[in-house]
Backbone as JSON, one array per atom type, in Angstrom:
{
  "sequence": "XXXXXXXXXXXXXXXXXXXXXXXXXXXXXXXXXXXXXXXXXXXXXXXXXXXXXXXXXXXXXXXXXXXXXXXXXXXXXXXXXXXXXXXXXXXXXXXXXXXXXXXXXXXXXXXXXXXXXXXXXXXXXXXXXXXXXXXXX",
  "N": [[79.46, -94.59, 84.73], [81.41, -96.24, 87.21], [83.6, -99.17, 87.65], [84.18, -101.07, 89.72], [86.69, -103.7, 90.87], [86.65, -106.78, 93.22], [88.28, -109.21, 95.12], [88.94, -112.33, 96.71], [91.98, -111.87, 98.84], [92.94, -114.14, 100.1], [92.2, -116.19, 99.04], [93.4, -116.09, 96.15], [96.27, -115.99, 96.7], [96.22, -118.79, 97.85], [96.23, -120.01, 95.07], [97.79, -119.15, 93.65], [100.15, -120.08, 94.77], [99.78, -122.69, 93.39], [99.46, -122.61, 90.64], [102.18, -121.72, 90.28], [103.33, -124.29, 90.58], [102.72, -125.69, 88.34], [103.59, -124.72, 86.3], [106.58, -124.39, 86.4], [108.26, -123.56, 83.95], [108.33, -121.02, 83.97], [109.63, -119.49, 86.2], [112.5, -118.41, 87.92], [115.1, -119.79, 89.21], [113.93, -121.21, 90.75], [111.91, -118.91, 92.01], [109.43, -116.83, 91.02], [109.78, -114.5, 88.8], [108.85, -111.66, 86.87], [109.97, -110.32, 84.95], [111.55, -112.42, 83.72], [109.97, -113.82, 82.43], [107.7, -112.14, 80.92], [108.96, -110.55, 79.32], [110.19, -111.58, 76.86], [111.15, -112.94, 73.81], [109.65, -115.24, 72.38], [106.16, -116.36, 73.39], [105.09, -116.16, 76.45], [104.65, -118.6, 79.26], [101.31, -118.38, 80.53], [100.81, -116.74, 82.52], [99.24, -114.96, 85.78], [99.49, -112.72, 87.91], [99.39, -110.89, 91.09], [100.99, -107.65, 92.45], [101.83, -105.91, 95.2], [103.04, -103.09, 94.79], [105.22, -100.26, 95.62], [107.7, -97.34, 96.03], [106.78, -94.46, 94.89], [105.35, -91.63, 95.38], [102.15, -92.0, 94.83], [101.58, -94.66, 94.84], [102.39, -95.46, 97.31], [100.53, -94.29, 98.4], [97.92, -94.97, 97.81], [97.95, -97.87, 98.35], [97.86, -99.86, 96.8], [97.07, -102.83, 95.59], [98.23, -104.58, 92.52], [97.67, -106.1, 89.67], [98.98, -108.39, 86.95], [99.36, -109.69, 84.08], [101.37, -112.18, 81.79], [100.59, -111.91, 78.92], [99.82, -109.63, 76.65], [97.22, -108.09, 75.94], [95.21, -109.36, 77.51], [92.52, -109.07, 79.35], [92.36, -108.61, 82.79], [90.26, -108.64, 84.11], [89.01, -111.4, 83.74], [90.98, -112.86, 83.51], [91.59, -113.54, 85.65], [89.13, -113.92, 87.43], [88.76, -116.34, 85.87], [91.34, -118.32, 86.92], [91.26, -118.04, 89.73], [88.85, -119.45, 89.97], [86.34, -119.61, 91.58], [83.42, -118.39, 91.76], [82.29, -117.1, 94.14], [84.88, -115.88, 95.24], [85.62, -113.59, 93.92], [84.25, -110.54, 92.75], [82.34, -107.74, 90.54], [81.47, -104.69, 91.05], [79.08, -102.2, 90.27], [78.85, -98.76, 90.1], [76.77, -96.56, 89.88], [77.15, -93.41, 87.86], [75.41, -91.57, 88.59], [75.62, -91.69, 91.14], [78.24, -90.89, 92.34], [78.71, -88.68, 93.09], [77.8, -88.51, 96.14], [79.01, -90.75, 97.26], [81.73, -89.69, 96.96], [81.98, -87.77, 98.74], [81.1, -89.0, 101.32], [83.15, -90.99, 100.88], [85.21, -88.74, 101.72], [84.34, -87.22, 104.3], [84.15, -89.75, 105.83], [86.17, -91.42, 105.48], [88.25, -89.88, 104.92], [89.24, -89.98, 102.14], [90.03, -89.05, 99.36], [90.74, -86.99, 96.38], [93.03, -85.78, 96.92], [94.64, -87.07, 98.94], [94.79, -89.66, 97.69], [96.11, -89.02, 95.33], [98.7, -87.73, 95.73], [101.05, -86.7, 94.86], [102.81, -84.54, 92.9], [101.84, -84.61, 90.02], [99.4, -85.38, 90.09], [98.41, -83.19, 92.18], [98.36, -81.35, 90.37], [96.87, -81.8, 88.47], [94.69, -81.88, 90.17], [93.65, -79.13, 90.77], [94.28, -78.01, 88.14], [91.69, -79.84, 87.13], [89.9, -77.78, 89.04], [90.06, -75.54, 88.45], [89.04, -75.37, 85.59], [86.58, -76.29, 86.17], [85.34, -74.51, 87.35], [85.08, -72.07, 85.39]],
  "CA": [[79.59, -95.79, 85.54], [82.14, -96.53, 88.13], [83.34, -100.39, 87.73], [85.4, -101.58, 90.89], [86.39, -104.94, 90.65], [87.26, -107.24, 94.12], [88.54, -110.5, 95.08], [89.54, -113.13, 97.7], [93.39, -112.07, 98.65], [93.24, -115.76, 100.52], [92.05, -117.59, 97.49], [94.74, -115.71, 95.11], [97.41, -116.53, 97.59], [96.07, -120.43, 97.66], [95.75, -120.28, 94.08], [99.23, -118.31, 93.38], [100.79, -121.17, 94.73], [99.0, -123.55, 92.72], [99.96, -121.94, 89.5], [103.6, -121.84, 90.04], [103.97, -126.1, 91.17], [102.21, -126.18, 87.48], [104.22, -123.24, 85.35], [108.23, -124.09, 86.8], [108.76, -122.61, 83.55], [108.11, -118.89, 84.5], [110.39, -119.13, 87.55], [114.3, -118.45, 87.78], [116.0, -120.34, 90.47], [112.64, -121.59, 91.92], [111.15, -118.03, 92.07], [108.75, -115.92, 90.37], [110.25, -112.89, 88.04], [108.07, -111.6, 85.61], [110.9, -110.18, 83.76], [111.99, -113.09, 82.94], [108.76, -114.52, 81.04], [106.87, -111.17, 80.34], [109.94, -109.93, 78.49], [110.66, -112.92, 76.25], [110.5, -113.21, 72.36], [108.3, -116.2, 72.63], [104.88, -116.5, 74.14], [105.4, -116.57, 78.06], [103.7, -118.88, 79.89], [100.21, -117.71, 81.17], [100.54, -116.39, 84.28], [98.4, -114.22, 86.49], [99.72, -112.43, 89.46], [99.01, -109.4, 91.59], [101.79, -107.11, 93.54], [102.02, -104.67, 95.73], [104.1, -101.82, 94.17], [105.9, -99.2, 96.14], [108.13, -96.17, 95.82], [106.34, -93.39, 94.35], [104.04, -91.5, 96.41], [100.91, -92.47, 94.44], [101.79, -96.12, 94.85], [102.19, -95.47, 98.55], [99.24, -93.68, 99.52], [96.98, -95.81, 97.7], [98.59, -99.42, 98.97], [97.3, -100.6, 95.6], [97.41, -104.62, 94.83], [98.27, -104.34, 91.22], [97.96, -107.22, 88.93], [99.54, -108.73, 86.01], [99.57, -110.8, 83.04], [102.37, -112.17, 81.04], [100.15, -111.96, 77.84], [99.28, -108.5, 76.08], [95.86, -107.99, 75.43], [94.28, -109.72, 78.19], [91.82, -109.35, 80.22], [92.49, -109.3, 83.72], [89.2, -109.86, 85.11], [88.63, -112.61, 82.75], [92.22, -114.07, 84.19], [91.41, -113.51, 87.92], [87.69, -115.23, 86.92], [89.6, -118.08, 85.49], [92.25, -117.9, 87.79], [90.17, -118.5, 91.3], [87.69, -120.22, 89.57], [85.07, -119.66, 92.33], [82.57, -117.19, 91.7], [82.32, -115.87, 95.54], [86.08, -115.17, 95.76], [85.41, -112.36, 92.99], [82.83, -109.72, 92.58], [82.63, -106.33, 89.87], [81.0, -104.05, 91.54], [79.14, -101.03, 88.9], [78.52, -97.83, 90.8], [76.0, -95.91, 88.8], [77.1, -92.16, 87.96], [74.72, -90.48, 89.83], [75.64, -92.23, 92.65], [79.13, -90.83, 92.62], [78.98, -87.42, 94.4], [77.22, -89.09, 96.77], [80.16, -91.5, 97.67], [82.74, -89.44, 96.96], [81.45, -86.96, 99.83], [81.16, -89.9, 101.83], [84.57, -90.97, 101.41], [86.0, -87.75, 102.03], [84.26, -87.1, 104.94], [84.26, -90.73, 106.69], [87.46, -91.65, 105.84], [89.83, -89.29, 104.86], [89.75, -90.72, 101.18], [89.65, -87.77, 98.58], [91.55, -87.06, 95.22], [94.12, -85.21, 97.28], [94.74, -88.54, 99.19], [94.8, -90.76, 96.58], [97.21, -88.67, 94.28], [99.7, -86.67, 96.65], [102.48, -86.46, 94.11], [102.9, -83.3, 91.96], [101.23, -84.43, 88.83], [98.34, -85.08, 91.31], [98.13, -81.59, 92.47], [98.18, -80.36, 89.18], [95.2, -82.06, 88.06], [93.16, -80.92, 90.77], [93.84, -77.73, 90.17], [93.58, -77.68, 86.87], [89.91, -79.56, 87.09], [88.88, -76.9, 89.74], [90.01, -74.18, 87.6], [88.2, -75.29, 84.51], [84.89, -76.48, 85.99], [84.63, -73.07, 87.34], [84.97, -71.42, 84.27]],
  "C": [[81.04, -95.9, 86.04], [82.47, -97.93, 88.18], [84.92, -100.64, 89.03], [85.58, -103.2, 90.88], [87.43, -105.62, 92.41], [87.69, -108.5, 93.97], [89.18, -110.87, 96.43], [91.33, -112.55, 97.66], [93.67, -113.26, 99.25], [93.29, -116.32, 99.56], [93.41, -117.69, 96.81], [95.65, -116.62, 95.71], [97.81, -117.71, 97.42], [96.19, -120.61, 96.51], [97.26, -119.94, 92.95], [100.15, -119.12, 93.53], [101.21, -122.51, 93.74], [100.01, -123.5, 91.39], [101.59, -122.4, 89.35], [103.82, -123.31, 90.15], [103.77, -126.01, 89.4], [102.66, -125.61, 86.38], [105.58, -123.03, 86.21], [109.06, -123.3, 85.22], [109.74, -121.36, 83.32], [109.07, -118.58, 85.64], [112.12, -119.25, 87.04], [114.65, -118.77, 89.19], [114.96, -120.21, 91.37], [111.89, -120.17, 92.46], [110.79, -117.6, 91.08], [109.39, -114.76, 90.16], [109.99, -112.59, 86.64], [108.9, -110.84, 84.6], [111.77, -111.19, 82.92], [111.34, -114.13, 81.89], [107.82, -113.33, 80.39], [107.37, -110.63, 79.34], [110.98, -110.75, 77.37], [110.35, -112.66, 74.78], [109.47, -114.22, 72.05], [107.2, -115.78, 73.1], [105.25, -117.13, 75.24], [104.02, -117.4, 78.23], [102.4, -117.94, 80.38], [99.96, -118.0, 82.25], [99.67, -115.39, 84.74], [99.03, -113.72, 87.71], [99.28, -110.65, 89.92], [100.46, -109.0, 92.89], [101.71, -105.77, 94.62], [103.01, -103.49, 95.53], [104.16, -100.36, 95.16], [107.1, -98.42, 96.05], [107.96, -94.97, 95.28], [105.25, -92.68, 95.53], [102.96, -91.59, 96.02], [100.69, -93.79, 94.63], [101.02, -96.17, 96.4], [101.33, -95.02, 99.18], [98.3, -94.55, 98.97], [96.67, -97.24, 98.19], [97.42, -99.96, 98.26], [98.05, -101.86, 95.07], [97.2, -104.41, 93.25], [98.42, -105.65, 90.28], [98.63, -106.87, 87.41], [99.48, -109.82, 84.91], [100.73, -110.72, 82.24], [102.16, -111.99, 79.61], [99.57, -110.72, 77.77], [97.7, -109.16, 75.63], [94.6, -109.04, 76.3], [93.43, -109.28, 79.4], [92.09, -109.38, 81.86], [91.5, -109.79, 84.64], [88.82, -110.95, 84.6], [89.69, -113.68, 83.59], [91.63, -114.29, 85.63], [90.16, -114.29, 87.77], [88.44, -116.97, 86.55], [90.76, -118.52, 86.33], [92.13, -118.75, 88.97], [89.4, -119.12, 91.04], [86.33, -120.35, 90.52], [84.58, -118.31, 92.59], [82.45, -116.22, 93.04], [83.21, -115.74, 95.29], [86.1, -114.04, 94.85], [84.38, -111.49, 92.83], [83.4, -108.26, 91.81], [80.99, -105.86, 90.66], [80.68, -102.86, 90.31], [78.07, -100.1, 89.85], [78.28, -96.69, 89.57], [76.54, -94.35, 88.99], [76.72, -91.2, 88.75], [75.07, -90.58, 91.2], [77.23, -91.48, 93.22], [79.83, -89.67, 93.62], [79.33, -87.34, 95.81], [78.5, -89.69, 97.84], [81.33, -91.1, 97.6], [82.85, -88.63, 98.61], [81.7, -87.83, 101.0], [82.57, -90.22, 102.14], [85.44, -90.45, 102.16], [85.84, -87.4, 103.73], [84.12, -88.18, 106.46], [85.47, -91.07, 107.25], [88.61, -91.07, 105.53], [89.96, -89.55, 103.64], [88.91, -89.4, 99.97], [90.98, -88.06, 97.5], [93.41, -86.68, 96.24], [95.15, -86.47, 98.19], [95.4, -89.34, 98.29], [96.24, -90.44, 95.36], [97.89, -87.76, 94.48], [100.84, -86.66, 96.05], [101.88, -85.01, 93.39], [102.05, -83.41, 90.98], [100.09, -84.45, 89.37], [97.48, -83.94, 91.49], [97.77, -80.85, 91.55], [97.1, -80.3, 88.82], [94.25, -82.01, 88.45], [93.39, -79.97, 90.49], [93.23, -77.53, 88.56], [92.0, -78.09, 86.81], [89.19, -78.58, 87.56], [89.01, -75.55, 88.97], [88.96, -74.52, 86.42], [86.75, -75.96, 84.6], [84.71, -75.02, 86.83], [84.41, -71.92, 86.71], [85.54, -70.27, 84.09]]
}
């Protein structure tokens, strides 16, 4: 199984706001910096956020929204569920095994979206390689 999980980036946004009027906390000089509550001896406030992370070339080819919690051991679809609190702005998606060839093929050939894509750094490369060497025996 394949579990993809989506969500409203409007809602978040509206909801991202929200959060912070209600958690001044978590903020240093009226902004958000999760080093300064994630990295705390205490118990940080419980926050939720998602970033966009760039400088690596796996970062950058994927232009992956990456979330966060200030609390170990949670959950983040549980947070983002509780979070947005409205069932449409979220959906897990579970793409059955078999189905995956299928869609990968698809990808590759619709849009351009293949391992080689997705993980164009060195360690990347390696690991195709190495899978194609050892599923061909």
């Amino acid at each position: 199984m394949v579990y993809q999980r989506s969500f409203s980036y409007d809602k978040y946004l509206e909801k991202g706001n929200e959060q912070w009027r209600a958690m001044p906390e978590a903020l240093r000089d009226g902004r958000f910096d999760p080093n300064f509550t994630a990295f705390t001896l205490g118990e940080p406030p419980d926050w939720f956020v998602c970033s966009f992370y760039s400088g690596f070339p796996r970062q950058d080819a994927q232009l992956g929204l990456y979330s966060m919690t200030a609390r170990l051991g949670r959950r983040h679809e549980e947070k983002l569920a509780i979070f947005l609190g409205d069932p449409g702005s979220y959906h897990l998606y579970v793409i059955p095994s078999a189905l995956k060839p299928d869609l990968q093929a698809l990808l590759r050939e619709s849009h351009g979206v293949w391992r080689g894509s997705l993980f164009p750094d060195s360690a990347g490369a390696a690991t195709t390689v190495a899978n194609h060497i050892f599923a061909s025996g």
